[in-house]
N, C-alpha and C positions, 0 to 999 in steps of 0.2 A: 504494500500500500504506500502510496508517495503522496507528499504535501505541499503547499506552496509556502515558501517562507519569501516573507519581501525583506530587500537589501535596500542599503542608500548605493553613493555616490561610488564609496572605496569598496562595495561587493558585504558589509557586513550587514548580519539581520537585523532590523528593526520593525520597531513597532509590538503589535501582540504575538508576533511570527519569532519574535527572540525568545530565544531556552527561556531568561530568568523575567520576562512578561508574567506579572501579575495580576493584571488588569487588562482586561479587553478594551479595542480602541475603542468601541461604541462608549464604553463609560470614559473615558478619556474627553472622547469631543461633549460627551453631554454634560460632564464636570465644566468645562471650559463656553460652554454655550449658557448654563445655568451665571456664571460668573459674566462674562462678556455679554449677553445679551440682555437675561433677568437680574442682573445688578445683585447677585447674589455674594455675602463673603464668604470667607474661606470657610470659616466653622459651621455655618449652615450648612453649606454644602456638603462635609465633610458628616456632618450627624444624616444626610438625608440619602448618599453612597455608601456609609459606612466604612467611611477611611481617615485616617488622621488627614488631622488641617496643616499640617508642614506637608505631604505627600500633596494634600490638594492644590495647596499654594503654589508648590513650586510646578507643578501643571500647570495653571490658570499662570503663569510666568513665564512658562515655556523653558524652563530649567532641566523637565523630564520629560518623554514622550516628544522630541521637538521636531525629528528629523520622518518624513516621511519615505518609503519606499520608491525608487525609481527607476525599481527594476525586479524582475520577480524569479526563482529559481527553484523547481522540485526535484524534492529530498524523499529519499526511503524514510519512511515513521518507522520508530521505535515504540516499543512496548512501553510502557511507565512502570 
């Protein structure tokens, strides 16, 4: 069974396609849409995802999750 993992620029995974992704991008952009559009702060947000509010921050910052995929590449899955 094979997967698609998105890479940036220099071929490395990003995004929710990286091993150590914790977070799926849907909840990424809707952290950062709840901030940017609904005027929401960190710690609401953060009580209403259920993730700390330095993790959301630096989302809503663009500190983590920044880098989009711009190129896409399938991999054999492994078992967990």
């Amino acid at each position: 069974m094979t997967r698609l993992v998105g890479l940036n620029e220099h071929g490395l995974p990003v995004g929710e396609t990286h091993h150590r992704a914790r977070v799926p991008d849907r909840v990424v952009n809707r952290i950062r849409e709840l901030h940017e559009e609904e005027n929401l702060g960190y710690r609401r947000i953060a009580k209403l995802v259920g993730l700390s509010r330095s993790f959301v921050r630096k989302i809503c910052l663009y500190q983590r999750r920044a880098q989009f995929p711009t190129q896409w590449k399938r991999v054999e899955a492994t078992c967990r």
